[in-house]
N, C-alpha and C positions, 0 to 999 in steps of 0.2 A: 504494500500500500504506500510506506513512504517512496520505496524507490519512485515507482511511478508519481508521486506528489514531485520527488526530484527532476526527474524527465520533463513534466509539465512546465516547471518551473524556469528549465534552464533555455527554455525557448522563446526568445526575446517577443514575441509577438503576444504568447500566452499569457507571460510574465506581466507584459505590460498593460494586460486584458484585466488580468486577477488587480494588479496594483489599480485599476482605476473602479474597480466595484467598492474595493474599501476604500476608497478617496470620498467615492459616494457615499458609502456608509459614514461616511468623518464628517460630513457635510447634513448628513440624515439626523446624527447625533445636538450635532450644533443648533439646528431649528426646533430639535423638541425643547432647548432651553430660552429661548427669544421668546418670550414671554409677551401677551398681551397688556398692555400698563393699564393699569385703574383696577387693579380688580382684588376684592376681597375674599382670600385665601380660605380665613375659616369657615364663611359662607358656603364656598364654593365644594368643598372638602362636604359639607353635609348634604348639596345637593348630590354629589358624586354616591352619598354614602345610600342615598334612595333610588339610586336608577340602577338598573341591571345592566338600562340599555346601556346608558353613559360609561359603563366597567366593562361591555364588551368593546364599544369606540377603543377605549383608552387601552385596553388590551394588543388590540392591532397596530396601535399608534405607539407603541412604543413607550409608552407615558406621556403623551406629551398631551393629552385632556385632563390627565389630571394635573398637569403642571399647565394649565391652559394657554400651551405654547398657539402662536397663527397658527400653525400644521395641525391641530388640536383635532381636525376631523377626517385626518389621513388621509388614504385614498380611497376611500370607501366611494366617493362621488363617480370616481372616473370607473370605478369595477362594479356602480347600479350603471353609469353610462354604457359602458362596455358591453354586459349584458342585456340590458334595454336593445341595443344595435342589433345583436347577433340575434334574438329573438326577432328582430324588426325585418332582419335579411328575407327570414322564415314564412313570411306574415304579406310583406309587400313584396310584388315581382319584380320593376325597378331595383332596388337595393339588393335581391338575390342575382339578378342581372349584372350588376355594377360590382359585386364581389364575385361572380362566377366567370364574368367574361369581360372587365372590366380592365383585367391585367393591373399593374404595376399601380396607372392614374386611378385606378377605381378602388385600388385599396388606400388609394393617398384622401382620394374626397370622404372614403367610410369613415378615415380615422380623425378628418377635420370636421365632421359630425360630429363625432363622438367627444368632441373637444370642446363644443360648443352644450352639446348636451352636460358633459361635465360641469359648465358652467351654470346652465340653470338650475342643473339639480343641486349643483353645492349653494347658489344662492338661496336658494329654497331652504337647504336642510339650518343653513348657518341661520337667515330669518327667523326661526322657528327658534333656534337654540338660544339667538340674543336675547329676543322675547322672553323666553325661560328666564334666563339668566337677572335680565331685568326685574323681574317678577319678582325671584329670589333672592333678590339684593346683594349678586354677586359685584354689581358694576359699583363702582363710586361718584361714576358719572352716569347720571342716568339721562342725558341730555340725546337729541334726537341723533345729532352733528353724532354723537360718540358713537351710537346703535349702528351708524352706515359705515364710521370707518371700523368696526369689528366686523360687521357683515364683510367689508373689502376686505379685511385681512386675512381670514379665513379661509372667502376664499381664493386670492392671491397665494395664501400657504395649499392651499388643494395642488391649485395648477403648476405651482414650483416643484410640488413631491411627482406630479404626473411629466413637466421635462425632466426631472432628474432619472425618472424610470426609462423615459426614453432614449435619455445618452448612454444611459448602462447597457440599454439592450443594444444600439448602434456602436459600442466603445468599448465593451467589457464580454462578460461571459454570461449570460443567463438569460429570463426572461425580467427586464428590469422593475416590472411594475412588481412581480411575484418577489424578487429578491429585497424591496421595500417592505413590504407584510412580515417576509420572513425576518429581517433585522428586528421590526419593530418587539413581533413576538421573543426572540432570542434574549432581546435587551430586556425585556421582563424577568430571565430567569435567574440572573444571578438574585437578585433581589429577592425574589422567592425562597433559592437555598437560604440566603443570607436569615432570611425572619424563620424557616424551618429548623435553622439548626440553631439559635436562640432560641424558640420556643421548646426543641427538645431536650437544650441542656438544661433549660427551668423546670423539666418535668410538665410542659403545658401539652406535649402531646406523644401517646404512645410510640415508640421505639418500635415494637412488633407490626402496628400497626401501618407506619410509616413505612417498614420496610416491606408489608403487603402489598401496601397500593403502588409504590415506586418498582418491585415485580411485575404487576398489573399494567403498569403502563409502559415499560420495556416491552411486554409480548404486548400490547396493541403497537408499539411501535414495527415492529416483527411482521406483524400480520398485517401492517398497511403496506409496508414496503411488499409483500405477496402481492396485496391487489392491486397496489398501482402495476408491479412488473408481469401481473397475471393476464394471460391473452390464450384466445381460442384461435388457431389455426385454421383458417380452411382451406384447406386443399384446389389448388388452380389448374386447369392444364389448358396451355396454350396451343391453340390448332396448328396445321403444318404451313408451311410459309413455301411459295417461290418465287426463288430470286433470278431472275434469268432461267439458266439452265438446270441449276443447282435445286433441290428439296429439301430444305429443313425442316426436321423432328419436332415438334411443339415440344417447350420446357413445360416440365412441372413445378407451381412454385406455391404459393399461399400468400391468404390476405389475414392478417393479424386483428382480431375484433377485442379491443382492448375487455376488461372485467369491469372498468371503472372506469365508465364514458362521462359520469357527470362530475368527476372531482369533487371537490371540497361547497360546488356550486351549490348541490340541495342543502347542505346544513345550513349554510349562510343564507339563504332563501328560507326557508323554514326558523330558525333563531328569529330573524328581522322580522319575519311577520307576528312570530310568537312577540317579542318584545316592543316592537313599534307601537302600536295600541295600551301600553298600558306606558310608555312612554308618551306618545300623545296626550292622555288624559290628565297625565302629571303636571303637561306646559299650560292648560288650561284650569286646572282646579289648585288651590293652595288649601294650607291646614285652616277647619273650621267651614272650609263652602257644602255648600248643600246644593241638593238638587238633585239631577236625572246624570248628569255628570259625574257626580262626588257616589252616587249612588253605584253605575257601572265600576269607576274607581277602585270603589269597596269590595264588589265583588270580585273584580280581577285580582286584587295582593291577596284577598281570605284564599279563594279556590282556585286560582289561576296561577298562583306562586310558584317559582322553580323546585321549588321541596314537595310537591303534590302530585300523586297520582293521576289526576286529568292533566296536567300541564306536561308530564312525559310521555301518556298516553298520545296526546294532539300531534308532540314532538316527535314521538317516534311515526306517526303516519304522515306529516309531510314530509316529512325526510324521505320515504318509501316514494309517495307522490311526485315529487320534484326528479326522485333519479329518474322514476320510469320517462316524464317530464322529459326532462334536460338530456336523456341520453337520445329520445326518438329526434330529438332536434341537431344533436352534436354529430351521430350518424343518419345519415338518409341511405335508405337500405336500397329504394329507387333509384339512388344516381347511382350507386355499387353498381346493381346489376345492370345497367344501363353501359355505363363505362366498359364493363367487362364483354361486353354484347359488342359494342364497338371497337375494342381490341380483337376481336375475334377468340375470347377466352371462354370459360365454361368451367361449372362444377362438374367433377366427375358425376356420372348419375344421374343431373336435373340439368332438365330445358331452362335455355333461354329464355327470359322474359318474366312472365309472370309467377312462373315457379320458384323462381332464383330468388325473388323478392320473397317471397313466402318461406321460403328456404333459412334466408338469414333474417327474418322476422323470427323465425320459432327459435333459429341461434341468440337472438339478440334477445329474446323475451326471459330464456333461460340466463343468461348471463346480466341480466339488468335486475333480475328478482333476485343472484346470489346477490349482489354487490349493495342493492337496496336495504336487506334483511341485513347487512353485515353494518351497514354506513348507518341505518336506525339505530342498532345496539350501542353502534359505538358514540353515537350522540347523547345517548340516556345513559351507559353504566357508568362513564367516568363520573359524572357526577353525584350518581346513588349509591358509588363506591367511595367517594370522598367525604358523603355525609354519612354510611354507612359505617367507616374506620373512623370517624370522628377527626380527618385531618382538614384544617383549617387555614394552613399556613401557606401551602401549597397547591398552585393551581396546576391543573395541566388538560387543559379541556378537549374533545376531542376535534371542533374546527382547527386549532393551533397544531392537533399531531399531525392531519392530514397536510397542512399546508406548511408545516416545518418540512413534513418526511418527502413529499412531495416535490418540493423546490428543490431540495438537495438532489434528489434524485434526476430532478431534469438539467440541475447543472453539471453535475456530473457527468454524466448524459453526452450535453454539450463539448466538454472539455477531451473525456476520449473521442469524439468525432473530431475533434481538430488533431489529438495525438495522432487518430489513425491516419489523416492526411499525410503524415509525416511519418509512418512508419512504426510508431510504438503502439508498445501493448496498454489497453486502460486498464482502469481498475480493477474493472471486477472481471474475476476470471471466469470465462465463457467454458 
C-alpha cells in the first residue's frame, strides 16, 4: 500500500494533483472560521441545540454553522441544485436532448443552470435561516440593511465552496464537490474522539460499550465498501464483423450493473424531508405560541422524534422508496438495450428489443431491492445502536459512512487510472 502511495507520489503531475486538493482543503479550513460579525454566540448555540436539522447542516459543513462561518450552509444548495437538474434531464426532452446529444456545449449550458439554480435555492434557504435567526435573537443587529448583507454572504460563501469544488475537480484528483463533504465530515472526527475519550476517562460512558459500537461501525464500514464495489455482470456477445475480406469472431464481454445505483442520494433525500418540516415549523413558531402551528409542532418533537419508533419506521421506507426512485433514473435500462441493439450486441439467450429491457429490468429490480433493504438498515441501526449502548459522545451516522467510504473509494479509483496510464500497479490488488 505504501509503496504504491510512493509511486503515486513520485510523479510530478500526480504529486502536484494531490498537493493542490489539500491547498483546497487549507482554504476549506480557513472559511469555516470567517465568521459572520454581529452575532450572539450563546443564543445561537441554543438554537443549534433544538434543531436536528441545523446539526445535520453543521455536520457536513465541517463546523462551520455552528461556528456560523458565510460557508455556514455548505454545499448543500449546489447538491439540491444538482439533483433538481439530473431529475429535470428525466422529466423534460430538451434538457435530456442537450445532455445526451448536446456534447461538450450542452454539458457546459446544464452546468450554468445549475449555477444559477444554486443561486436561488441558496437564496431561498439562507432567507428562511436569517428570519430564524432574527426571530431568535441570534443577530445584534436586527436592522433590514444587516438581514440582506447575511442573506449575501451566505450565499457568496455557497458559491465560493461550489468554484472551489470545481478547481479540484479540473486541478486535482477526485470529484471536487464530493471531496468538500468528505473534509467537512473528517474534520468532525477528531473532535468526537477528543470528547469520547474524556468522557470515558471520567467514567461518563461504558468502555464495553464503546468498544461494541466502534466494532459495529468498522463492519458497516466493510460492508459498504462490498456495495459500492459490488456489481452484477452481464454477459455480452458481440456479432461477427466484416472488414473487407477478413471475418471477425464477435468478443465476448459484459456490462457491469452496479448494487448501489443511488448512492448516498436516498438517505439525504429521505433525512431532509424527515427533518425539513419540523425544521420549518421551528422558523415560524417560538416558545409560548399557540395555534394550528404550535399544535402540529407539538406533535412532530412528542411522536415524530428521532428516538421513536414511527420516525425510523417512515425513515426506513423512504430510504427503500428513493433507491428504487433514484436508481430507475441513474440507469435507463431503455437506452442499454437500445445502444446495444445499435452496436450490433446481444444477450446471450434474449432478443433484441423488448426483451432485453425486461431482461435487465428483472436484473435491476433484484439488485435495487438488495441495496435498498441494506441502505434502510443502515440508516436506522447506527443510530438505535448509539442510543441502545448508551454512547453519546460519538457520532458516526450512516449518511457520513456512505459518503466518507465512498469518496475515498472513487479517489482512489481515480488515482490508479492515472498510475495505470503510466505503467504501475494501484492499490488494490486485483
Amino acid at each position: 500500500m505504501f509503496d504504491k502511495l510512493r509511486d503515486a507520489l513520485s510523479i510530478p503531475d500526480i504529486r502536484n494533483r494531490v498537493g493542490f486538493v489539500f491547498f483546497a482543503f487549507a482554504w476549506f479550513v480557513f472559511m469555516i472560521h470567517v465568521q459572520l460579525p454581529g452575532v450572539n454566540q450563546a443564543a445561537w448555540s441554543k438554537v443549534l441545540a433544538s434543531g436536528a436539522f441545523y446539526n445535520l447542516l453543521g455536520f457536513l459543513s465541517g463546523g462551520a454553522l455552528q461556528k456560523l462561518s458565510i460557508i455556514a450552509m455548505g454545499i448543500t444548495p449546489y447538491i439540491n441544485a444538482s439533483i433538481i437538474m439530473q431529475l429535470m434531464t428525466v422529466v423534460l426532452p430538451q434538457l435530456e436532448d442537450m445532455a445526451k446529444k448536446g456534447g461538450e456545449e450542452g454539458r457546459k449550458k446544464i452546468s450554468q443552470y445549475t449555477r444559477w439554480l444554486t443561486i436561488f435555492l441558496g437564496t431561498i434557504q439562507s432567507t428562511f435561516m436569517v428570519i430564524a435567526m432574527k426571530n431568535s435573537g441570534v443577530f445584534l443587529d436586527t436592522s433590514v440593511l444587516f438581514m440582506i448583507f447575511a442573506v449575501i454572504m451566505f450565499v457568496a460563501g455557497t458559491m465560493f465552496l461550489m468554484w472551489l469544488g470545481e478547481q479540484i475537480s479540473d486541478k486535482g484528483i477526485g470529484n471536487g464537490i464530493s471531496l468538500i463533504i468528505f473534509v467537512g465530515i473528517v474534520l468532525r472526527f477528531p473532535q468526537y474522539v477528543g470528547q469520547t475519550y474524556a468522557s470515558t476517562s471520567q467514567g461518563g460512558e461504558s468502555v464495553i460499550n464503546l468498544v461494541i459500537y466502534i466494532a459495529v461501525a468498522l463492519a458497516s464500514i466493510v460492508s459498504i465498501v462490498f456495495l459500492y464495489q459490488g456489481q452484477r455482470r452481464v454477459p455480452i456477445q458481440q456479432a461477427r464483423r466484416t472488414v473487407g475480406r477478413k471475418m471477425f469472431a464477435g468478443r465476448s464481454t459484459y456490462i457491469p450493473l452496479r448494487l448501489n445505483n443511488a448512492g448516498v442520494i436516498s438517505i439525504i433525500f429521505a433525512i431532509s424531508i424527515l427533518l425539513l418540516p419540523q425544521q420549518a415549523l421551528s422558523w415560524f413558531t417560538h416558545s409560548g405560541s399557540t395555534g394550528i402551528m404550535a399544535n402540529i409542532g407539538t406533535f412532530l418533537n412528542v411522536w415524530f422524534a428521532p428516538s421513536t419508533l414511527l420516525y425510523n419506521i417512515v425513515y426506513f421506507l423512504l430510504v427503500v422508496v428513493f433507491t428504487f426512485f433514484y436508481s430507475a433514473i441513474v440507469l435507463n435500462t431503455r437506452d442499454v438495450a437500445d445502444n446495444l441493439k445499435k452496436s450490433g450486441s446481444f444477450v446471450p439467450g434474449i432478443r433484441p428489443g423488448q426483451p432485453t429491457v425486461d431482461y435487465f429490468n428483472k436484473i435491476l429490480v433484484r439488485l435495487t431491492t438488495a441495496s435498498a433493504i441494506y441502505l434502510g438498515l443502515l440508516a436506522v441501526l447506527p443510530g438505535a445502536l448509539q442510543r441502545g449502548l448508551s454512547v453519546t459522545t460519538f457520532y458516526l451516522g450512516s449518511t457520513s459512512l456512505l459518503i466518507v467510504v465512498g469518496v475515498a473509494l472513487d479517489t482512489i479509483t481515480q488515482i490508479e487510472a492515472r498510475l495505470a496510464m503510466r505503467d504501475y500497479r494501484g492499490f488494490i490488488k486485483q
